[in-house]
BAZAMAR-881531 format. One record per atom (N, C-alpha, C): residue in three letters; y, x, z. Coordinates in steps of 0.02 Angstrom, whole numbers, plus 32768, in hexadecimal, padded with zeros to 4 digits. Example, Ala and Ser with C-alpha at 12.3 -4.5 7.8 and 13.67 -1.06 7.14 Angstrom:
BEGIN
Ala7EE482948186 Ala7F1F82678186 Ala7F5B82948186 Ser7F9082828162 Ser7FCB82AC8165 Ser80028285818A 
This chain:
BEGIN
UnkAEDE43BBE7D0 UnkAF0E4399E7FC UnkAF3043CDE828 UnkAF6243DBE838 UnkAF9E43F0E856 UnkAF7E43F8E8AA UnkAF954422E8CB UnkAF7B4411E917 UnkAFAF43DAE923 UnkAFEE43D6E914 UnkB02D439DE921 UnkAFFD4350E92F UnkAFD6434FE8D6 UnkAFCF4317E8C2 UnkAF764312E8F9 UnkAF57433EE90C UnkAF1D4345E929 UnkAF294315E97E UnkAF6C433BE991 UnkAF84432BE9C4 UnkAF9842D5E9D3 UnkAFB742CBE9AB UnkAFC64284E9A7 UnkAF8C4244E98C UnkAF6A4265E960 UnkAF294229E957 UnkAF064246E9A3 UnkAEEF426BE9CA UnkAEE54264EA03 UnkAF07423AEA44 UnkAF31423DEA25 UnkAF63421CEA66 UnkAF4A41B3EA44 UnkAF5B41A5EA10 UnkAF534177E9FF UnkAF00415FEA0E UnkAED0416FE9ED UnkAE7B4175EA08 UnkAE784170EA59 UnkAEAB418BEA78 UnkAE964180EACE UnkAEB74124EADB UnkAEEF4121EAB5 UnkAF2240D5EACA UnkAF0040B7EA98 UnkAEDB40C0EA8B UnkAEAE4091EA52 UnkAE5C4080EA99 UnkAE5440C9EAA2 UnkAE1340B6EAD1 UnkAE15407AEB02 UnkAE494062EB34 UnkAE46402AEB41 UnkAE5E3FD6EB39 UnkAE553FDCEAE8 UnkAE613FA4EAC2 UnkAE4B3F8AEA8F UnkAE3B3F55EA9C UnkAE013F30EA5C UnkAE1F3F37EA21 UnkADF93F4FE9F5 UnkAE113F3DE9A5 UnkADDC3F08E982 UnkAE0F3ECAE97F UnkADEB3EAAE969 UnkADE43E9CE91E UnkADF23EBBE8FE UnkADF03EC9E8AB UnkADA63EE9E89B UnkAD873ED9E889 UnkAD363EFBE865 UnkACFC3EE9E8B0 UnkAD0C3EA8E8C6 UnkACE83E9DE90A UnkACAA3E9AE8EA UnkAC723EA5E90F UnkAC323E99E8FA UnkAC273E3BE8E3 UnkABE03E46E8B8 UnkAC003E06E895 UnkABB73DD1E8AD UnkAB8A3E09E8EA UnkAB473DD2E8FB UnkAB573DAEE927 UnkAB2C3D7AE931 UnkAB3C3D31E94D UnkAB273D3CE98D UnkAB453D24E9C5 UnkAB4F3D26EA24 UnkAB113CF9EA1C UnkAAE43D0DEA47 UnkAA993CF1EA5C UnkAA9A3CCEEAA7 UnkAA6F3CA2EAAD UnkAA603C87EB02 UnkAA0F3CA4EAFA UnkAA003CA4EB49 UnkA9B83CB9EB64 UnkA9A63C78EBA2 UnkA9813C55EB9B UnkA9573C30EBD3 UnkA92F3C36EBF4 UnkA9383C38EC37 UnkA8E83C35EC65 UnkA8C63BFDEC54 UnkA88F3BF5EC38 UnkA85C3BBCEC30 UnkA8563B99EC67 UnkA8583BB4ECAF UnkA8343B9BECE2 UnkA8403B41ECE5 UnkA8193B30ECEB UnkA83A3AE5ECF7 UnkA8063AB8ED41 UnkA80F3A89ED4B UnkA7D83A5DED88 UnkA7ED3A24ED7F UnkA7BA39F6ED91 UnkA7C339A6ED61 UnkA7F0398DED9A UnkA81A398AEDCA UnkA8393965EDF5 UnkA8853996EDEB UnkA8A4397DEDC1 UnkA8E139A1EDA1 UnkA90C39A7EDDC UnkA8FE398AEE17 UnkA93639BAEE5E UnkA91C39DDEE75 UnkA8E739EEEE6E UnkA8C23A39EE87 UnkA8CF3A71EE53 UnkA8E73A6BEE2A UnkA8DF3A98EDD3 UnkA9073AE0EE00 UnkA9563AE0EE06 UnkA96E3B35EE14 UnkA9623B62EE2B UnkA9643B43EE7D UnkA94C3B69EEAC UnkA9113B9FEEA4 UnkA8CF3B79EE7F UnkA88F3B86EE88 UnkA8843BC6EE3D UnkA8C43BE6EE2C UnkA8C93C16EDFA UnkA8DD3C58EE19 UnkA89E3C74EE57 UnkA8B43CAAEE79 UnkA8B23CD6EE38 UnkA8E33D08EE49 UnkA8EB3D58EE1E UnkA8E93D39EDD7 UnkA8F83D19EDC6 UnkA8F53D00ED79 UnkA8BB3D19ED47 UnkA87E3CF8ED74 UnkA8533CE3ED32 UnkA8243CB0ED60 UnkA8393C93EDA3 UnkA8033C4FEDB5 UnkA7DA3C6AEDED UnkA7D03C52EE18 UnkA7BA3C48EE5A UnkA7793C2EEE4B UnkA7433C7DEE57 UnkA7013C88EE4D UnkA6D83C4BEE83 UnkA6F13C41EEA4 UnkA6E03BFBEEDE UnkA6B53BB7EEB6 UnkA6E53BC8EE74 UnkA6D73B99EE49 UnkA6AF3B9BEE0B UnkA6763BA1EE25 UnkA6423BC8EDDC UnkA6513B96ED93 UnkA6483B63EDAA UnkA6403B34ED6E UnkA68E3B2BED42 UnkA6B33B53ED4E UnkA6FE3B59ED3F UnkA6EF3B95ECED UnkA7263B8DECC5 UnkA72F3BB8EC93 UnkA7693BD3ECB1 UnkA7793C0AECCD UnkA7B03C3EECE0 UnkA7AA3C7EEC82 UnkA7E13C8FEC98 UnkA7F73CA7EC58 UnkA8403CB1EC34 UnkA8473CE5EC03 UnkA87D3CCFEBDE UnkA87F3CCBEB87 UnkA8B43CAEEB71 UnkA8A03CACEB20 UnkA8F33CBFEB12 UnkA8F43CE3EAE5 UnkA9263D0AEAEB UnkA92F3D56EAEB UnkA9193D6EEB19 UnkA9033DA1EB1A UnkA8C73DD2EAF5 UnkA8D23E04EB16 UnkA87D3E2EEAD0 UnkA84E3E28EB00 UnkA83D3DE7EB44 UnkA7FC3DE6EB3B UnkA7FD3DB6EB80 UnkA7DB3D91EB7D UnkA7D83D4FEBBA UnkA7E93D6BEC05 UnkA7CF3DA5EC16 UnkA7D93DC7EC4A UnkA8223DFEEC47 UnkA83B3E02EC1E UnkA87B3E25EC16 UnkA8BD3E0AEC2B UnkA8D73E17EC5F UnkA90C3E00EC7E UnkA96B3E0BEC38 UnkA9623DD6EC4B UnkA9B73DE1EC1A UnkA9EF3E23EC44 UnkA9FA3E48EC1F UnkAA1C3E89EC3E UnkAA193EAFEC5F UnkA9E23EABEC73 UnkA9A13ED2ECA7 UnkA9B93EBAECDA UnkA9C33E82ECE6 UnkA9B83E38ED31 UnkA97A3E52ED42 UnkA97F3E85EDAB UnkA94F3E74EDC9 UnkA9543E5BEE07 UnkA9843E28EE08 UnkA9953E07EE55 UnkA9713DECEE7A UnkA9683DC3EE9E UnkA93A3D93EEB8 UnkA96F3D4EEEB3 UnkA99F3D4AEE94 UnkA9CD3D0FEE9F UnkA9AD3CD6EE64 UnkA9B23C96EE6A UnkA9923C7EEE27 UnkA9C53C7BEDEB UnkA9B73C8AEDA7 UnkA9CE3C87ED75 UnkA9BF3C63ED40 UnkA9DE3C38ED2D UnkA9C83C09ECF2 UnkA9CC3C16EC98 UnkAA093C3DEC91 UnkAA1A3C46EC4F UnkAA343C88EC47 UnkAA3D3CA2EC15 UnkAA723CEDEC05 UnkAA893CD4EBC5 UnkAAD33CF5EBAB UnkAAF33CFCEB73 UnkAB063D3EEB6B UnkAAFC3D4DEB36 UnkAB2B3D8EEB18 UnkAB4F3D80EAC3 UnkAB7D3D9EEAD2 UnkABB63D84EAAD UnkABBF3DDEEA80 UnkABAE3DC2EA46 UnkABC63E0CEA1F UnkAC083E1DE9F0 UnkAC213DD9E9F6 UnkAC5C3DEBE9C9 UnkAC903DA0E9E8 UnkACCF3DCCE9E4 UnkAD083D9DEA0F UnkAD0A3D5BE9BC UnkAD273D1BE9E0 UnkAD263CF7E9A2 UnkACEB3CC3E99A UnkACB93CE7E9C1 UnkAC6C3CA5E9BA UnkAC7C3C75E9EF UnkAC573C64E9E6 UnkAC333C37EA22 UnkAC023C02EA23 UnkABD83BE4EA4A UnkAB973BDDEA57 UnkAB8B3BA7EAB0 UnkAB473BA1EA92 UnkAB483B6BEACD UnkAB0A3B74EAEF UnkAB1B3B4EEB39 UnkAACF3B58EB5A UnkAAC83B27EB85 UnkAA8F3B04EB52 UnkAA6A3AD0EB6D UnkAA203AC4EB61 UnkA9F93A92EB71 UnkA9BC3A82EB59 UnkA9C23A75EB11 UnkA9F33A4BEAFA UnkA9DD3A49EA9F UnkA9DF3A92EA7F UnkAA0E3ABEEA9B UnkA9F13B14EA7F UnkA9D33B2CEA7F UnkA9B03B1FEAB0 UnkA9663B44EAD3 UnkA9423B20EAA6 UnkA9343AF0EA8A UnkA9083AC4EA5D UnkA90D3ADEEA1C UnkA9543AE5EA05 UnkA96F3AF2E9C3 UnkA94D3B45E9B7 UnkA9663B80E9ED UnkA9693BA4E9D9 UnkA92A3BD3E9E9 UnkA8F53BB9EA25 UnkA8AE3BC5EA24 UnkA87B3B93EA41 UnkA87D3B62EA2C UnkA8613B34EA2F UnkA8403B19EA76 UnkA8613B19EAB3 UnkA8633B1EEAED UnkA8903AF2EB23 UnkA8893ABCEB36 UnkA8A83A8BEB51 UnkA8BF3AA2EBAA UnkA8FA3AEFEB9D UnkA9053AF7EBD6 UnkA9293ACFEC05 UnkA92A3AD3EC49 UnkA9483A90EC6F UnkA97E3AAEEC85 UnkA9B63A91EC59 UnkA9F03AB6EC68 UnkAA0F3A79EC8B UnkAA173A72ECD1 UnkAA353A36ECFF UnkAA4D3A57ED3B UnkAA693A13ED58 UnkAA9A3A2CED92 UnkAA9A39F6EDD0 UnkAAAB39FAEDE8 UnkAAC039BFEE2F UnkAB1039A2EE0F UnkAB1B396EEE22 UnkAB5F396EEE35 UnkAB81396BEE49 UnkAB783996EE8B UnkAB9539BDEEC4 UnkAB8539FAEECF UnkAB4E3A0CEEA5 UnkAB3D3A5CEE9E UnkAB813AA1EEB6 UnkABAD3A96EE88 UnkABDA3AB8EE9E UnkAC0A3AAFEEE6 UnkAC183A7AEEDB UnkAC323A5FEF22 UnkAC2339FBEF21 UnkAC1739EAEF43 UnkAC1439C0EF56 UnkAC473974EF6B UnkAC323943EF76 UnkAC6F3912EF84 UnkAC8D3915EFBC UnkAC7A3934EFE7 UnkAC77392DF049 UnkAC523905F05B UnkAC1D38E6F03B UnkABFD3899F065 UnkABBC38A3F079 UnkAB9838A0F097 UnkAB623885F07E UnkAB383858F056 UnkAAF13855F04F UnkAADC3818F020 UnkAAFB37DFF036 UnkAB0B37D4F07A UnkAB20377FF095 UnkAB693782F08D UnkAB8937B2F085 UnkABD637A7F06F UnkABF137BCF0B6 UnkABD337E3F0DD UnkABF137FAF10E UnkAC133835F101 UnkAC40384FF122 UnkAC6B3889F116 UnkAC3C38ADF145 UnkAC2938F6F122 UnkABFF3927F147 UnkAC2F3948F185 UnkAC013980F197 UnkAC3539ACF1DC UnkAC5D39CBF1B3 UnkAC2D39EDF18C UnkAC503A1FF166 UnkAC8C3A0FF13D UnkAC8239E9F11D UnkACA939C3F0E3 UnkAC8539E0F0A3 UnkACB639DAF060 UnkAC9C39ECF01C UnkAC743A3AF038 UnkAC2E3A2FF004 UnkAC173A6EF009 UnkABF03A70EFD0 UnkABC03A99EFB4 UnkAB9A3ABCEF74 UnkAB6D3AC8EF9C UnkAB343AB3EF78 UnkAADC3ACEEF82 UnkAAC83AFCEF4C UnkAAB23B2DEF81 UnkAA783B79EF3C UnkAA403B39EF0B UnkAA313B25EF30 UnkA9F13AF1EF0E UnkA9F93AE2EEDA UnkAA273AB2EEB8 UnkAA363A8BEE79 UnkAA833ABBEE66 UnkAA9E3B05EE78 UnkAAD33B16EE4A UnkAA973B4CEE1E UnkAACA3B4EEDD8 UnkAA993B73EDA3 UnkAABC3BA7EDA9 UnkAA983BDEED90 UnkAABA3C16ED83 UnkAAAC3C3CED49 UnkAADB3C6DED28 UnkAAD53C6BECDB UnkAAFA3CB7ECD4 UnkAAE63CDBECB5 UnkAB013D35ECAE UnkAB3B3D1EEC67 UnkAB5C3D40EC48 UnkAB7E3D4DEC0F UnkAB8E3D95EC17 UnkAB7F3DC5EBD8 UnkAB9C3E0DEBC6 UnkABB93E05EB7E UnkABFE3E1AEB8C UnkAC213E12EB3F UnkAC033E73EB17 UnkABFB3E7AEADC UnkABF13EACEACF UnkAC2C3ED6EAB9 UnkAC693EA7EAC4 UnkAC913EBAEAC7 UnkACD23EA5EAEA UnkAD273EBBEAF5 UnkAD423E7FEB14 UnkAD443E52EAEF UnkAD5A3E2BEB1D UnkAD6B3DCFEB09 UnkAD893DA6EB41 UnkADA43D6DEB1A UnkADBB3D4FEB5D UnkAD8C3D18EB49 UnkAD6F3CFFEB92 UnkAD173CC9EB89 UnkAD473C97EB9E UnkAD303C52EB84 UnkAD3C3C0EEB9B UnkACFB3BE5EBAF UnkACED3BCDEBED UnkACA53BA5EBF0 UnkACC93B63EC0F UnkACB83B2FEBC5 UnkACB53ADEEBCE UnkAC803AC3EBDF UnkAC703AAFEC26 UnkAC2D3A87EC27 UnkAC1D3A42EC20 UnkABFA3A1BEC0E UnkABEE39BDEBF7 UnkABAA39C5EC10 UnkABB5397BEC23 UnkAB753974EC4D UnkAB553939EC09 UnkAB233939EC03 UnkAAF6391FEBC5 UnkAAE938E1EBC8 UnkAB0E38B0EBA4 UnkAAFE3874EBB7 UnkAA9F3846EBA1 UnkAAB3382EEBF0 UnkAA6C37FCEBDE UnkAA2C3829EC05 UnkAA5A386BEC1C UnkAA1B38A2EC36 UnkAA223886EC99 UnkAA4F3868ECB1 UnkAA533878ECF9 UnkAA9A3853ED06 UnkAAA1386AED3B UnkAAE3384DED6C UnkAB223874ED39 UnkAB45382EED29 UnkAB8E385DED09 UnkABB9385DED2D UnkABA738B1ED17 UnkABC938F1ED33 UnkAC1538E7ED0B UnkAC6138E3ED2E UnkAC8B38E6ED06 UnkACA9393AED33 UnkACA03943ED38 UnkACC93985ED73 UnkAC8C39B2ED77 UnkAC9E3A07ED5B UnkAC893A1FED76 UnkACAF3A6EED96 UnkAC893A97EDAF UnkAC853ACAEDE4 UnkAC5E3B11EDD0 UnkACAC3B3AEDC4 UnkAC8F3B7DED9C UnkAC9B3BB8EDD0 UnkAC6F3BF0EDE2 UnkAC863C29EDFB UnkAC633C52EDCF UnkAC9E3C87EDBE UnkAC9D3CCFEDAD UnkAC8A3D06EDCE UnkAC5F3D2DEDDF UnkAC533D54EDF4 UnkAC4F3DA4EDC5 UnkAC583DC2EDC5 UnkAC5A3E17EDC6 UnkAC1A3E25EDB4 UnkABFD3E4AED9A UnkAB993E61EDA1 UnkAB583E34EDB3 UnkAB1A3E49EDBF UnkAAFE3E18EDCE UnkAADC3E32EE04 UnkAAB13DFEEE1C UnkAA863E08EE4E UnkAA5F3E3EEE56 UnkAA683E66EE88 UnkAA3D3E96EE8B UnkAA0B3EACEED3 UnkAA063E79EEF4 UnkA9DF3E6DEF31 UnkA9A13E71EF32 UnkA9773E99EF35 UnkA9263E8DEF31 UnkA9073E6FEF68 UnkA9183E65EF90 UnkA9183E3DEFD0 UnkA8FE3DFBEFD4 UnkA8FA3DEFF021 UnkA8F23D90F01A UnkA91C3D68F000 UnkA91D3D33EFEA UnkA9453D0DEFD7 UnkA9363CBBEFDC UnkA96B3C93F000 UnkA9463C42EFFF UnkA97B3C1AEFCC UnkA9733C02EFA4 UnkA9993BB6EF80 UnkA9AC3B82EFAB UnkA98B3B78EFE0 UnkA9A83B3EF025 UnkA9EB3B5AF044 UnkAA273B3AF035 UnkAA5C3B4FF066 UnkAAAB3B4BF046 UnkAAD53B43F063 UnkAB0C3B2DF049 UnkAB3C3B74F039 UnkAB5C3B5EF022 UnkAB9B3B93EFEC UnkABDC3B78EFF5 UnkAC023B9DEFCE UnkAC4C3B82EFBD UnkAC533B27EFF6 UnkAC533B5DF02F UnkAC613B32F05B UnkAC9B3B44F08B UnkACE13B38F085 UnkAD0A3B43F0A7 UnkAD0C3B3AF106 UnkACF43AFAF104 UnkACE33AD3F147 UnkACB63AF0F172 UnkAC843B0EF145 UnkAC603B30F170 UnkAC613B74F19B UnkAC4F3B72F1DB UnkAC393BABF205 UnkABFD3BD9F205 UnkAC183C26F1DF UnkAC603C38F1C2 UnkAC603C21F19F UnkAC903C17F17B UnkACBE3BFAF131 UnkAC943C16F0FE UnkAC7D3BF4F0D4 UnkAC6F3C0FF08F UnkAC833BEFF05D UnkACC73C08F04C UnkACF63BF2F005 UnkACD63C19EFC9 UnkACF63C05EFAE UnkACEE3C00EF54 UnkACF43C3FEF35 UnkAD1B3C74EF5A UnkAD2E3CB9EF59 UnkAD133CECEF79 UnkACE43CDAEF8F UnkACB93D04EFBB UnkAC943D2FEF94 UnkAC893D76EF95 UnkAC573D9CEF74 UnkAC0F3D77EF7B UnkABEF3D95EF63 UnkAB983D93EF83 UnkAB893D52EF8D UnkAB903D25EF6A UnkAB703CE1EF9E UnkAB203CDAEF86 UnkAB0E3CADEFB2 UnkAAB93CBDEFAD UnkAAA33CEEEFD0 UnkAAC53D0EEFD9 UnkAA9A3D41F000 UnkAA8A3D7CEFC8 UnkAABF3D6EEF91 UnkAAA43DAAEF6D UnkAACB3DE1EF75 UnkAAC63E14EF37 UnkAAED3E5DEF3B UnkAAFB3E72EF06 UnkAB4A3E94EEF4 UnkAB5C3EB6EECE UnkAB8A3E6FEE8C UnkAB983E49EEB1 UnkABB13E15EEAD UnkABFF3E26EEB3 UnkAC3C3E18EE97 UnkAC743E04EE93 UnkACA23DC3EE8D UnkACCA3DBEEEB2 UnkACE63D79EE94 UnkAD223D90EE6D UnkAD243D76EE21 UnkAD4D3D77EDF9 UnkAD853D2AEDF3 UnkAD5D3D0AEDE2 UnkAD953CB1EDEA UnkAD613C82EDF5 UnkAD843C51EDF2 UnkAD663C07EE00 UnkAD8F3BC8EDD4 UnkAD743B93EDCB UnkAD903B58EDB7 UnkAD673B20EDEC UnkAD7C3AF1EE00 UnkAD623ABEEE14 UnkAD603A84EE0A UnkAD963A6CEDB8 UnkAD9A3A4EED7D UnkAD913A5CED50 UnkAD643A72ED28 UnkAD463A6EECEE UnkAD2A3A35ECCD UnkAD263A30EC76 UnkAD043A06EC56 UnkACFE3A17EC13 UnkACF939E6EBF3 UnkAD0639F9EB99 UnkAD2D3A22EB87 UnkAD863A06EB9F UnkADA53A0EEB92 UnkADDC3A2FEBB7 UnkADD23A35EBFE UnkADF33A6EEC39 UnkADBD3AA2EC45 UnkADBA3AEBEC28 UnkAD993B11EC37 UnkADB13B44EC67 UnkAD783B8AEC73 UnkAD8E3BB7ECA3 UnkAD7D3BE1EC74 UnkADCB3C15EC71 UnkADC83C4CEC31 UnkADD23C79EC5E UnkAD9F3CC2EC46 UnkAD993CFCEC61 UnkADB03D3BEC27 UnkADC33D65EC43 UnkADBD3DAAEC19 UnkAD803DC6EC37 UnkAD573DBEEC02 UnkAD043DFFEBFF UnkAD1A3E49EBE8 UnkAD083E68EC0F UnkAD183EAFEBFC UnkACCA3EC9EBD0 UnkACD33EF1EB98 UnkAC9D3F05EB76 UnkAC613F11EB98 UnkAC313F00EBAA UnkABE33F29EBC4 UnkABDC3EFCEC07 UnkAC0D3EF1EC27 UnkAC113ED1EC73 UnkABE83E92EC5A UnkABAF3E87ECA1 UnkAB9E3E4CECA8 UnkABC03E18ECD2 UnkABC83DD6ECCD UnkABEF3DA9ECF7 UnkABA13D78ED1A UnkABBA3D6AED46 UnkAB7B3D2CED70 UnkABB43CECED6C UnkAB913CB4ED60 UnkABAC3C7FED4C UnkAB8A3C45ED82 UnkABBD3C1FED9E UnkAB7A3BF4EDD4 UnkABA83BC0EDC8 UnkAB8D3B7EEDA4 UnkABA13B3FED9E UnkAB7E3B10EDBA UnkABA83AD7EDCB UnkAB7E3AAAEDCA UnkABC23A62EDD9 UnkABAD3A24EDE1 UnkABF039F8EDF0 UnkAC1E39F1EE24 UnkAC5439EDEE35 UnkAC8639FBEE5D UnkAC9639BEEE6B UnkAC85399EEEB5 UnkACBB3962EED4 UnkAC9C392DEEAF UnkAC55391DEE93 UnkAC6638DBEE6D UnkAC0F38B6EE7E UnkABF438E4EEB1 UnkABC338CEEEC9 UnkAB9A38F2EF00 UnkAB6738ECEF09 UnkAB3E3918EF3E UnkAB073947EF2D UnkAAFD397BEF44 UnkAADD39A9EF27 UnkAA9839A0EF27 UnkAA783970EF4C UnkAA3E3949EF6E UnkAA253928EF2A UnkAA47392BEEF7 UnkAA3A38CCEEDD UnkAA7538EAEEA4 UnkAA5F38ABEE70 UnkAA8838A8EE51 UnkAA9238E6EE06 UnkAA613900EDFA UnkAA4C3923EDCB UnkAA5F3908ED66 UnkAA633941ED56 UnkAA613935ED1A UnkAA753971ECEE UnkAA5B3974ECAC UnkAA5D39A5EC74 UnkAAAB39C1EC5A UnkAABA39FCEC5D UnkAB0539FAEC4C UnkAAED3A3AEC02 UnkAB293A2EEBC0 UnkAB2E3A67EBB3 UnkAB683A7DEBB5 UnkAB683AC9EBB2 UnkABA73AEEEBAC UnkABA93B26EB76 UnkABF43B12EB69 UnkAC153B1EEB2E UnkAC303B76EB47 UnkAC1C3BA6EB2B UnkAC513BE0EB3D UnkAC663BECEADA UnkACA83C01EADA UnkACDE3C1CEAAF UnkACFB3C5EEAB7 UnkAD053C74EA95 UnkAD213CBDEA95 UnkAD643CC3EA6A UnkAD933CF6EA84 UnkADCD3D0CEA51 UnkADD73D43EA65 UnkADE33D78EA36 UnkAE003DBCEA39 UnkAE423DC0EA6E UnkAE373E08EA7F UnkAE653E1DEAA3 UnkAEA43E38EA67 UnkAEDB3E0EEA6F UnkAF083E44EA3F UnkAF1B3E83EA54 UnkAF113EA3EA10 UnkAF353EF5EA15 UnkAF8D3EEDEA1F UnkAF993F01EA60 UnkAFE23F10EA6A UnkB00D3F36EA41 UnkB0433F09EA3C UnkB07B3F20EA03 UnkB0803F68EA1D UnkB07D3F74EA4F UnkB0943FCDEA59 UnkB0734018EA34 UnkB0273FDDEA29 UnkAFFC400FEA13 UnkAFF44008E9BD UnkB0193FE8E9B2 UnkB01D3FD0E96A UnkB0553FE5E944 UnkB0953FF9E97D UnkB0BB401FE97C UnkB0B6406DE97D UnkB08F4089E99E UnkB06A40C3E9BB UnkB04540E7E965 UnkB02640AFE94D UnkAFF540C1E926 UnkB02240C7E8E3 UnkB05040A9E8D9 UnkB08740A2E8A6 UnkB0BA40E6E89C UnkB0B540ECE8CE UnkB0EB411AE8E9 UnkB0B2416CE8B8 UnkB06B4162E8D7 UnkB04C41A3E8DE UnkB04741AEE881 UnkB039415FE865 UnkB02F4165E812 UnkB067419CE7F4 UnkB0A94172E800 UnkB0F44195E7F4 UnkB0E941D9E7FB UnkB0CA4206E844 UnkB0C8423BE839 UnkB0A44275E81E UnkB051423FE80E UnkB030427CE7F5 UnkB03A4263E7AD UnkB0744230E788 UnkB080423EE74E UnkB0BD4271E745 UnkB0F24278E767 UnkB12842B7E77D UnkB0F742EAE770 UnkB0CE42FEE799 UnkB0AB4339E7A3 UnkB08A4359E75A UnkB0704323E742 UnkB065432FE6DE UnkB08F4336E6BD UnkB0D7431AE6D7 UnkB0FD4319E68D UnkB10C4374E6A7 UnkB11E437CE6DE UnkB12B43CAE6F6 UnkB10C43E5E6D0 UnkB0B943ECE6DB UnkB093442DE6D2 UnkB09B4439E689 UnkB09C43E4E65D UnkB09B43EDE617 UnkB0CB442AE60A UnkB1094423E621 UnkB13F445FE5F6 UnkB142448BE62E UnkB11F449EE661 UnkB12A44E9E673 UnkB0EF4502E67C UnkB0D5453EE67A UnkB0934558E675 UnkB0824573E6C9 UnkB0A5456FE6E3 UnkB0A24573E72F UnkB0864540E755 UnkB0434535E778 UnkB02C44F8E79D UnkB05844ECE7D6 UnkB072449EE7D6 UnkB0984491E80D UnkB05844A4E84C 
């Protein structure tokens, strides 16, 4: 090869480095991971999943994960103290996969309690008696779930959540935040206490870094209508972990009102930009020039 032609497949290999090729994507199937932990009074279930593997408080509890290479093995090397219910990793743009209790059954024989409040995420403003609170709409740590996703590569993620009929209070509305990384607080940590609470003093909206009290947390987006069929689509950048905290939005109280949801995530490739397709077209043209040259002169371009 020519230094000409050396020069230019370099230049192309760098405008190639930050862009998915999604032609020859890997072809294994995007996995979920479950915390086992479960407790027979299904409104106590989230909270009580310190650092994601179960709140030793509770001997008679199975803490754990299945999914992972080993019950005690945190999904992505998760060592927060925040509670965590599920992980996904996604290896090829194009899949997609679900996370609920019938997967956890299906795919290791394990009836994880994948549920929510439905007000988990935010709330109606009321109380149980239908009073309008001080605060107004707000979200409890207690009953919102929280859930990791790492694409192994880019993608743009879609998460549809349904709440399971016949399992609990129907949930028609729910309540997604995106966050950046995951928990990385080794610290105290309580599940009692409100969130994505605008009303409150100070304010804690929906956009707030760190909520919980955790660290190393980002806010990326939000939806506060979601369902089957209105999702919240993200771009996953390759290797990056996302923190996922759902639960129902506006359609009940976080107190009460429980029930099983699953969620749907989808994937699609990032397209390769016409520029670089142009770029790469352009470079063919010249290191075939560069052959037809050398063929008839004995001089290396």
């Amino acid at each position: 090869m020519s230094h000409l032609q050396n020069k230019l497949t370099k230049a192309v290999t760098a405008a190639l480095a930050g862009t998915v090729l999604t032609l020859g994507a890997a072809s294994a199937e995007a996995h979920t991971m479950y915390n086992t932990f479960t407790t027979a009074d299904p409104s106590d279930t989230d909270g009580w999943v310190y650092g994601g593997v179960g709140n030793p408080s509770y001997p008679t509890a199975s803490p754990g994960w299945v999914g992972t290479a080993s019950a005690t093995t945190q999904p992505f090397g998760y060592s927060g103290t925040a509670h965590l219910n599920w992980a996904a990793e996604l290896h090829s743009a194009g899949s997609s996969l679900e996370v609920s209790k019938a997967d956890a059954l299906a795919r290791y024989g394990v009836a994880a309690e994948i549920d929510t409040g439905a007000g988990a995420w935010q709330d109606a403003g009321v109380n149980g008696a239908g009073i309008p609170t001080a605060n107004g709409p707000t979200g409890w740590k207690h009953q919102t779930d929280i859930g990791l996703i790492m694409a192994e590569e880019t993608m743009w993620v879609t998460l549809n959540p349904t709440v399971v009929t016949g399992t609990g209070y129907d949930i028609q509305n729910f309540g997604i935040t995106v966050f950046t990384g995951m928990d990385t607080n080794t610290g105290s940590y309580s599940h009692h206490g409100a969130w994505n609470c605008p009303g409150c003093t100070p304010a804690k909206p929906y956009d707030l870094d760190n909520p919980f009290g955790t660290a190393g947390l980002s806010y990326l987006t939000h939806d506060g209508t979601v369902d089957g069929v209105d999702g919240l689509t993200f771009l996953a950048l390759a290797g990056q972990v996302y923190s996922i905290y759902l639960g129902g939005a506006g359609v009940g109280q976080w107190s009460q009102n429980v029930a099983d949801y699953s969620l749907n995530i989808s994937t699609a490739p990032v397209p390769i930009p016409a520029a670089v397709w142009l770029f790469g077209s352009a470079l063919a043209g010249l290191v075939g020039l560069g052959k037809r040259r050398n063929k008839g002169n004995s001089v290396p371009v």
